[in-house]
Z-matrix of the N, CA and C atoms (Angstrom, degrees):
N
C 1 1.448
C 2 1.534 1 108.39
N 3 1.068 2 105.29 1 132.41
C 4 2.026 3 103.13 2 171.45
C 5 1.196 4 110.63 3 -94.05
N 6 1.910 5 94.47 4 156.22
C 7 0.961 6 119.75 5 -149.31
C 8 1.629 7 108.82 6 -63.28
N 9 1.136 8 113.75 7 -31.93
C 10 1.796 9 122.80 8 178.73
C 11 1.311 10 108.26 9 -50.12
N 12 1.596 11 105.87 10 -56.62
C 13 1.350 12 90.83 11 175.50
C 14 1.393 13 142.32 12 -97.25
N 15 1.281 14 111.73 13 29.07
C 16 1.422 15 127.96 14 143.73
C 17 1.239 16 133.17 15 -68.40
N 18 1.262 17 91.16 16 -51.79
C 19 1.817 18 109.91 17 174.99
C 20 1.737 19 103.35 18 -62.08
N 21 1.534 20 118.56 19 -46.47
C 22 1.607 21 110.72 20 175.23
C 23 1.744 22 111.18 21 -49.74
N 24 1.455 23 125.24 22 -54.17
C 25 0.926 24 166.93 23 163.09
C 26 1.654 25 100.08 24 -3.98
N 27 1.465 26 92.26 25 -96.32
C 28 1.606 27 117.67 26 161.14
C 29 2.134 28 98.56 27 -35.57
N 30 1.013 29 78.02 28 -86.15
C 31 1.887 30 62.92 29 -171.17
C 32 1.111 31 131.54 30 -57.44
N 33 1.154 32 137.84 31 3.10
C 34 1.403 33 152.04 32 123.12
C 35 1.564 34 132.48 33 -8.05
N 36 1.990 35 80.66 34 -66.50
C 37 1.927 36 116.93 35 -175.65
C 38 2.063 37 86.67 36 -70.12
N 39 1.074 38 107.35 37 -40.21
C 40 1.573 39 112.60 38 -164.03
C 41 1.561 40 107.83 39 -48.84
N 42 1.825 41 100.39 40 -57.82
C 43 1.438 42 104.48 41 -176.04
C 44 0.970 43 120.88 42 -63.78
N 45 1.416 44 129.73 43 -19.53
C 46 1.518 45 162.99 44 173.85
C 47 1.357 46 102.15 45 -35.93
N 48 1.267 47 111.72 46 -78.66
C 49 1.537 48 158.24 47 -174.61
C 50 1.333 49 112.57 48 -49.36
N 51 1.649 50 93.43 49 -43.91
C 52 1.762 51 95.61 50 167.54
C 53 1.477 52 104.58 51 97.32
N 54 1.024 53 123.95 52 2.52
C 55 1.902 54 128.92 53 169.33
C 56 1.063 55 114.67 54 -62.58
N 57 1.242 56 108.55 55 150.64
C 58 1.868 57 123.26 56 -153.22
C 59 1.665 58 98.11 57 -83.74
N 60 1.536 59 106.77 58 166.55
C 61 1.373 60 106.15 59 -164.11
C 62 1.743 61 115.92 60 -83.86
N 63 1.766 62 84.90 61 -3.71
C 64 1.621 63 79.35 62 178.78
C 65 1.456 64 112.11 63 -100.43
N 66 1.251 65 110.65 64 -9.94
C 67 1.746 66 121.39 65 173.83
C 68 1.862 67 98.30 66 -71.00
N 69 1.408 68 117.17 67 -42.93
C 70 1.667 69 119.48 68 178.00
C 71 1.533 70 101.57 69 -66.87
N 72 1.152 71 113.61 70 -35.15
C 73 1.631 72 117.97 71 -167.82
C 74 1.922 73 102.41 72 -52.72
N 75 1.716 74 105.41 73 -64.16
C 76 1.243 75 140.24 74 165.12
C 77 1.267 76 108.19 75 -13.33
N 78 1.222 77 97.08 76 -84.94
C 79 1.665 78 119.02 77 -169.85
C 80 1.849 79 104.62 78 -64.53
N 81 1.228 80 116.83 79 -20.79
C 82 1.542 81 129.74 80 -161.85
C 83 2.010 82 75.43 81 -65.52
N 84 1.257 83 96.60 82 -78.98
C 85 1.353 84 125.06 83 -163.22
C 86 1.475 85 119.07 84 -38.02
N 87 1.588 86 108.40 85 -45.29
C 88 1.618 87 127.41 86 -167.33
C 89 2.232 88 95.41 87 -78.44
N 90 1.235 89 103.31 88 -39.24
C 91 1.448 90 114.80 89 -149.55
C 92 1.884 91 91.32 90 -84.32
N 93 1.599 92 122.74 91 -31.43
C 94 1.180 93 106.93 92 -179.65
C 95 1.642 94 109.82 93 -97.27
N 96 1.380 95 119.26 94 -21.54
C 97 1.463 96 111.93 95 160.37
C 98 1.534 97 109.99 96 -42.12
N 99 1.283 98 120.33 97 -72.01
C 100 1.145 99 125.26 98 154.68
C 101 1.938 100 124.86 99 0.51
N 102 1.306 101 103.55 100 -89.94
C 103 1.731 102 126.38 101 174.84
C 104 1.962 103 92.70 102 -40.15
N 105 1.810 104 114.79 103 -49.64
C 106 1.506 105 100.04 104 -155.64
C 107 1.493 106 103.39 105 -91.51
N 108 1.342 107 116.97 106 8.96
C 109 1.508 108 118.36 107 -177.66
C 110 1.873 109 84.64 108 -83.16
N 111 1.716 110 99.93 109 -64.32
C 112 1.525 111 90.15 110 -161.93
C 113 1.733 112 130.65 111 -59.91
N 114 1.378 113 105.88 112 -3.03
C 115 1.711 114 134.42 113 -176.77
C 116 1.314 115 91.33 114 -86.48
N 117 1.124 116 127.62 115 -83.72
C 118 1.583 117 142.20 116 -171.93
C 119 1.732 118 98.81 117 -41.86
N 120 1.283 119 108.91 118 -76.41
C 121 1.672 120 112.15 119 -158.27
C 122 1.821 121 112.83 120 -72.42
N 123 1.498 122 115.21 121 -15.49
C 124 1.497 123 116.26 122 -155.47
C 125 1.789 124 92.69 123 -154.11
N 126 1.426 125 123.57 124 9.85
C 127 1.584 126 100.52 125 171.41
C 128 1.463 127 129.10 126 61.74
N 129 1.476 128 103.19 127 8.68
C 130 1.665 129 115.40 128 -179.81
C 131 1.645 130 105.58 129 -72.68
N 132 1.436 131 89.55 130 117.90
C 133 2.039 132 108.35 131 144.94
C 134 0.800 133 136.32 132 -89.84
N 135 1.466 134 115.82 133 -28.49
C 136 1.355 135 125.85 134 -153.53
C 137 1.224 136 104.51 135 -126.19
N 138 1.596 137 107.25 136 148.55
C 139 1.962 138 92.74 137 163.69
C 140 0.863 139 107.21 138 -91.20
N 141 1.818 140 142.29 139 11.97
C 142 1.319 141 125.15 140 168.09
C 143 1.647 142 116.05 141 -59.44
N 144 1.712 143 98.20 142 -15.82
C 145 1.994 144 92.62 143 -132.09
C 146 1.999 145 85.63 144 -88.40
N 147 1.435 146 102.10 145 -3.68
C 148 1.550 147 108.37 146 -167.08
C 149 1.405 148 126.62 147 -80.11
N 150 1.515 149 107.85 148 104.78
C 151 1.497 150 99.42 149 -170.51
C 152 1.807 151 108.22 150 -116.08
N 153 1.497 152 119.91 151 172.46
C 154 0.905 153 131.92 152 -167.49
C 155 1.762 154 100.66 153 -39.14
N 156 1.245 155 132.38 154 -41.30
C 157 1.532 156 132.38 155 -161.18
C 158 1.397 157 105.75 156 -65.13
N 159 1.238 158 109.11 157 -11.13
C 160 1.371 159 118.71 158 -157.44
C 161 1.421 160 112.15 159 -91.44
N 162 1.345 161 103.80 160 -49.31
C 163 1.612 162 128.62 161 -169.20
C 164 1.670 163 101.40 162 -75.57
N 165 1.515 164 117.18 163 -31.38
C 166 1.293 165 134.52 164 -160.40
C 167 1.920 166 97.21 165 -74.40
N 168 1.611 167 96.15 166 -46.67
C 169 1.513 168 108.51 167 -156.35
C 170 1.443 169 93.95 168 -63.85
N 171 1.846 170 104.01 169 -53.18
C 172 1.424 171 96.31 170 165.65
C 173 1.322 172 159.78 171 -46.43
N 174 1.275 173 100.21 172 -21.79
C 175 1.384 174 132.18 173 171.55
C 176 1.746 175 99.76 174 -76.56
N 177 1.236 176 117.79 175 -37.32
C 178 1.417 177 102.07 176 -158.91
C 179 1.463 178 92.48 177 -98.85
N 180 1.516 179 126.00 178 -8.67
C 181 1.699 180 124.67 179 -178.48
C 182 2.098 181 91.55 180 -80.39
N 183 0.709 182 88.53 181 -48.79
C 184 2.340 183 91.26 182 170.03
C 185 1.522 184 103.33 183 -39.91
N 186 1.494 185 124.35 184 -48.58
C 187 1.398 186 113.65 185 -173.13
C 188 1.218 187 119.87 186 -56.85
N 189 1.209 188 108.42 187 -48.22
C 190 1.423 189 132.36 188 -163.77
C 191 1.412 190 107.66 189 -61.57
């Protein structure tokens, strides 16, 4: 499944849910930094292709 439409997906379930616009705002923001690190740095479409090295690298590109 790609990553776009997960991310639509998820915010979808959000409005659903009834969460405030600055909690959607939040997550809007945190969740596509996210998607354009793994597009940009690793060529990811898919969330299949996403493995732990990935999430890690990202995590350690946030420290910095």
């Amino acid at each position: 499944m790609f990553l776009e439409d997960i991310y639509k997906e998820f915010f979808y379930e959000l409005e659903i849910k009834n969460y405030s616009s600055q909690t959607i705002k939040g997550y809007k923001n945190n969740n596509l930094a996210f998607i354009n690190y793994l597009k940009n740095e690793f060529n990811i479409e898919e969330v299949e292709d996403i493995t732990t090295k990935h999430i890690k690298s990202y995590l350690m590109n946030l420290k910095k």
